[in-house]
C-alpha positions as CSV (number, residue, x, y, z in Angstrom):
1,X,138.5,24.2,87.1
2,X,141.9,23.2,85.2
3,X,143.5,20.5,86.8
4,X,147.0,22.6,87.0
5,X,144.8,25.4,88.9
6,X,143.7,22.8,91.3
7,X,147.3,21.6,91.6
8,X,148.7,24.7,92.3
9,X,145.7,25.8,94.9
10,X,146.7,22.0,96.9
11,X,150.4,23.2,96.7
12,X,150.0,26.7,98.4
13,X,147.0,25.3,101.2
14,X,149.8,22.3,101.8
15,X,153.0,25.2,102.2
16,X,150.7,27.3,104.1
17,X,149.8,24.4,106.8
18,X,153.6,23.4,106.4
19,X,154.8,27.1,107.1
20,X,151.9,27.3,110.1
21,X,153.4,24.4,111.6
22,X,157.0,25.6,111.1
23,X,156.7,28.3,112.9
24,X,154.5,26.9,115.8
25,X,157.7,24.8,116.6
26,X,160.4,27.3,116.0
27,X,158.4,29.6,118.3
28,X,158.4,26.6,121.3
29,X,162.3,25.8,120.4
30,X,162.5,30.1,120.8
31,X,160.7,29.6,124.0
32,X,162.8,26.9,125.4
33,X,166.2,27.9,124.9
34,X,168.5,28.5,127.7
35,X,171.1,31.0,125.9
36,X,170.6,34.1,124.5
37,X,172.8,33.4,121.4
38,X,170.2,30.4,120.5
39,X,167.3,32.0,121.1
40,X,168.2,34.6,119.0
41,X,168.8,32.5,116.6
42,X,165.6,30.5,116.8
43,X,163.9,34.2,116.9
44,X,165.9,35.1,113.2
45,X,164.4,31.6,111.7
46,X,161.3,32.2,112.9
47,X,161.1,35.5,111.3
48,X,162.1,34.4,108.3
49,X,159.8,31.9,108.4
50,X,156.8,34.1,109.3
51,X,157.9,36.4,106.5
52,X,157.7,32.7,104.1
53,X,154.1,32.3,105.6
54,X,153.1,35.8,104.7
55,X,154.0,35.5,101.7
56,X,152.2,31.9,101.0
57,X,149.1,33.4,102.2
58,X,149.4,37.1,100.3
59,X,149.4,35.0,97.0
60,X,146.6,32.6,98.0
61,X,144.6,35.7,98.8
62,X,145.1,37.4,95.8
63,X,143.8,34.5,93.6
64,X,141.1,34.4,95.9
65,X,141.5,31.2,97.7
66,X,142.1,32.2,100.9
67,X,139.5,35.0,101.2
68,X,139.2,37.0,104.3
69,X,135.9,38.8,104.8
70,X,135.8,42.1,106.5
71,X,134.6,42.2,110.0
72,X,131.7,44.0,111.1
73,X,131.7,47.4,112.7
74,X,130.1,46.0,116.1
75,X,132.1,43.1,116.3
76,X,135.4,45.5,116.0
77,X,133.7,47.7,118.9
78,X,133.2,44.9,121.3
79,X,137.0,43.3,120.8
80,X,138.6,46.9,121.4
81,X,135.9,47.6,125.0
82,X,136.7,44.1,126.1
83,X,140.2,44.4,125.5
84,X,140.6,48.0,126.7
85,X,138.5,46.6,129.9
86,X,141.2,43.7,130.8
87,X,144.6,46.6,130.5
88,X,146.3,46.7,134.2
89,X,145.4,50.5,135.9
């Protein structure tokens, strides 16, 4: 592996975990505030940010270093009966 590759791979995993922990705070600033005009504020930011993170990880995925294996049919099938068991009647 080239050492530029390497840099770039350390770049994007260090944004990603940046961008992850951006928008765990925004969302607990969002959650806090007391006005509406804040909070909508915080709520714009943290969509942008999301959008940032999104992106970060789209591009790490396409090179192939952030791979994310398909799950497996029974696996799906017992997430959708467990959650369709907890909805209110």
């Amino acid at each position: 592996m080239s050492q530029s590759v390497f840099e770039e791979k350390e770049m994007l995993e260090d944004v990603l975990s940046a961008q992850k922990a951006i928008t765990g705070e925004y969302n607990t600033f969002t959650n806090e505030c007391s006005t509406p005009g804040v909070r909508d504020s915080f709520l714009s930011l943290l969509d942008e940010e999301h959008l940032i993170q999104a992106d970060v990880f789209d591009e790490m995925h396409k090179r192939g270093w952030y791979p994310t294996p398909a799950a497996e049919q029974q696996k799906i099938q017992q997430a959708r009966q467990k959650f369709q068991n907890a909805k209110p009647e």
